[in-house]
N, C-alpha and C positions, 0 to 999 in steps of 0.2 A: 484360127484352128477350130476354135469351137461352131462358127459360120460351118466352115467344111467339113466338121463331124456332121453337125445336122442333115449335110445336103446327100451324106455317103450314107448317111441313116436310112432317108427316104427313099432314095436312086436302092437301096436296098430292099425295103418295103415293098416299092412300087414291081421289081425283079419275083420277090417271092410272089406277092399277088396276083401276075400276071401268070408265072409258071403254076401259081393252084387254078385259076379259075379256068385255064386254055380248057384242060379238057372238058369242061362241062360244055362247052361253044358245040363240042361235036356229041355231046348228050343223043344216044340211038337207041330205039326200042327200050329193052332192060336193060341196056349195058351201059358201061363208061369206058371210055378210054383207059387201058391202061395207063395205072399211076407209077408205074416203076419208074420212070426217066423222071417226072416231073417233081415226086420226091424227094431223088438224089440230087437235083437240082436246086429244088429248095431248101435243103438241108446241106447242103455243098454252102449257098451261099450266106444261110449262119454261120457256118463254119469257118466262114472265109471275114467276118468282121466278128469272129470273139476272140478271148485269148487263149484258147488253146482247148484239146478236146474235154478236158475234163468241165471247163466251164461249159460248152458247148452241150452235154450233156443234159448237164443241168438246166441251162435254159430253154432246151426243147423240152424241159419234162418227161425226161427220158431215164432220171437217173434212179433207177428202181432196183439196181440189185441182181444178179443174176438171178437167185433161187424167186424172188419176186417175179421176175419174167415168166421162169417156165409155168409157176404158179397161176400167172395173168393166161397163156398160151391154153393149159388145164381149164381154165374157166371160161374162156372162147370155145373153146369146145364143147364145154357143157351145157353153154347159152346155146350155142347153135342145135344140138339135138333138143335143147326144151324149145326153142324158137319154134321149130321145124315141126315137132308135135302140137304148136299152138297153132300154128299155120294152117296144120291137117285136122285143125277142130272146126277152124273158121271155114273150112274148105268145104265142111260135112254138112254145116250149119249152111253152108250159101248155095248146098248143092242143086239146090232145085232152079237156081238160077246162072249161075256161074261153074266153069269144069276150069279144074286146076291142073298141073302137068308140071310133074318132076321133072326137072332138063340136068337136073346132077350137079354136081360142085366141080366139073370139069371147067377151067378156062377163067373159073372166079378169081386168080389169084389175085387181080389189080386190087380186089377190093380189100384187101392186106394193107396196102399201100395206101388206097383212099382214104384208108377208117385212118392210118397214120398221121396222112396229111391233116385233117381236120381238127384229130385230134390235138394236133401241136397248134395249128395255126387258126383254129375256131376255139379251140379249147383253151389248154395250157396258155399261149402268150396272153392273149388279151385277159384272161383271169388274173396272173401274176403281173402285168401291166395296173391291173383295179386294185390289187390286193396290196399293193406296196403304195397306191395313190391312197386308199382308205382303206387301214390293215383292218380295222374293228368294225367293218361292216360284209364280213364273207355270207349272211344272208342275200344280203338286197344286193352284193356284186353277182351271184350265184342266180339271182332269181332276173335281174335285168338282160342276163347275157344268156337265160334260157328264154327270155321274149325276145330276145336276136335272132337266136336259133330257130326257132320256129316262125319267124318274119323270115327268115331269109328262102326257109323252103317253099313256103306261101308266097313269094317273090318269085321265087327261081321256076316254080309249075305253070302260075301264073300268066308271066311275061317272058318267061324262056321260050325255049323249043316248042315244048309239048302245049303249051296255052290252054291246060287248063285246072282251073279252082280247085281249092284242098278242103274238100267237108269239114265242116266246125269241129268235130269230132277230132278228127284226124290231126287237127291244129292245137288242141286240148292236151293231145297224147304224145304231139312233138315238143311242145313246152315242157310238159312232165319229164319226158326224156334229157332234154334240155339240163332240166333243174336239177334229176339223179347225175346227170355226169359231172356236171359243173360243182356239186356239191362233193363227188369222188374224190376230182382232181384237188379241190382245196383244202379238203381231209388228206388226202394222203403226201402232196406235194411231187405225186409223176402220174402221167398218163394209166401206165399200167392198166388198172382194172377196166376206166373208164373205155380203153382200146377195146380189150377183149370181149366189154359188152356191144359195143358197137360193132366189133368185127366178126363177134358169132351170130348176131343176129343177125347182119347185112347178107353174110354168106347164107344163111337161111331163107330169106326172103327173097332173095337176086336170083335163087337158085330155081325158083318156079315162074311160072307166065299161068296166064287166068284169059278164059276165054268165054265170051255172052255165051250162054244157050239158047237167045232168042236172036239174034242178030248173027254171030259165029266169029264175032269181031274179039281180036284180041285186045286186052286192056295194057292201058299205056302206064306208064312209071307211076304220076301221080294219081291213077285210078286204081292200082294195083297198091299204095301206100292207105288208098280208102275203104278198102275191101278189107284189108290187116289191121292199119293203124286208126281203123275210125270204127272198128267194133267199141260198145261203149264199155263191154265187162273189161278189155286190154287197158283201156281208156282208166277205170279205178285201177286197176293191179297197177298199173308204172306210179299213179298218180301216189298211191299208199309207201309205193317204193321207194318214192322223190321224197317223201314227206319224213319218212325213217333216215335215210340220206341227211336231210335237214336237220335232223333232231340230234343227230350223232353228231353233226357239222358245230352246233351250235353249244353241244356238250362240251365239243373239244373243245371251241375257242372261249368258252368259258373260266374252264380250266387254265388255259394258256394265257390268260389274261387278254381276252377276247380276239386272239391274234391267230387270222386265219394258217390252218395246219402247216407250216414250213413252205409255203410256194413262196413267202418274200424271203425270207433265209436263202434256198436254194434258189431262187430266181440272181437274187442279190449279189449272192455268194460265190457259186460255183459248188454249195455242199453236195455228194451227193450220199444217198441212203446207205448206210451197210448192207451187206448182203442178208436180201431176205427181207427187209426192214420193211413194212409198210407206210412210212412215212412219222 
């Protein structure tokens, strides 16, 4: 029995990994595939080896509470209109070389669904995987799997599609990203915020294309991540934000008797938050 759990484990694993990473195979211009099928699909198939919805909840890091939700939904919104005006800083600053173009937040919704997907399965799982392997180490679990994060998009630009290198800069400011989310989620014990920062700004970002003025060439995903994410002043703010993230992180599980913020309980458990609850 325990041979064939294992094997139903992985044959599951293997099912969600395939159904996250398909879309990025067809990785085009600014866009992604919509995520809405592959999502449900992935989250279908938690669903289908836990015990029932309320654990389920809980292990995707989902379980936040209603009024936490709409909370989380309020604060996406408010990232994306500060995104959007940071965007229109970089834009003014680069204008002598680079012309930007609002294309509108029409058509963006998959990326609702991307920031989801990542966030459960880049985020959430493998932190509550670390955290209940070594509860008293939510720094260095926090700080290892924002150097993932940031390898992986450096991988993905890379040797993917578009083939090509992510400015050191750029690499600096997805680690820091990295670090604030990972630090969120272990603070709080659900996705929540960490989604709504991810998905306001994505929606911000996604929503413009950037073209040479000396060439008239449009820039492609990873050159368009180095024009925003490899400015150096973005570069300190996320960096100052990750580091306050940290500091809270490190508060709590002090307090807690070094035990990072409820992701092994609710991972463990099936707990999930009262309404409202931040963790």
């Amino acid at each position: 029995m325990r041979v064939r759990s294992r094997v139903l484990t992985t044959l599951r694993a293997l099912l969600i990994g395939a159904v996250f990473l398909a879309p990025y195979s067809t990785w085009a211009h600014a866009r992604i595939a919509p995520f809405a099928f592959p999502s449900a699909t992935a989250l279908l198939a938690l669903l289908l080896g836990s015990r029932g919805p309320r654990t389920t909840v809980s292990r995707l890091g989902l379980a936040a509470g209603p009024r936490t939700w709409i909370a989380a939904l309020a604060v996406a919104l408010l990232v994306h209109a500060g995104a959007h005006a940071t965007i229109g800083t970089v834009s003014r600053l680069r204008a002598a070389d680079l012309q930007m173009v609002d294309l509108g937040t029409g058509g963006l919704a998959s990326f609702v669904f991307q920031t989801l997907n990542e966030e459960v399965l880049l985020g959430f799982l493998p932190l509550a995987a670390l955290a209940r392997r070594w509860p008293r180490r939510p720094l260095a679990i926090a700080t290892a799997l924002a150097a993932a994060f940031a390898g992986l998009h450096v991988a993905l630009y890379r040797f993917g599609g578009l083939q090509t290198p992510l400015a050191p800069v750029t690499v600096v400011t997805l680690f820091a990203v990295g670090a604030l989310r990972n630090a969120l989620i272990l603070r709080c014990g659900h996705i929540a915020l960490a989604w709504a920062l991810h998905a306001g700004f994505n929606l911000a970002l996604f929503r413009t294309a950037w073209q040479s003025r000396a060439t008239g060439a449009w820039l492609n995903e990873a050159e368009r991540f180095d024009v925003v994410l490899g400015a150096p002043w973005l570069a300190a703010a996320t960096a100052c934000a990750a580091l306050a993230a940290f500091a809270e992180l490190h508060r709590h599980a002090r307090r807690r008797d070094a035990a990072p913020a409820g992701v092994c309980d609710r991972a463990a458990a099936g707990v999930t938050d009262s309404p409202g609850s931040p963790g």
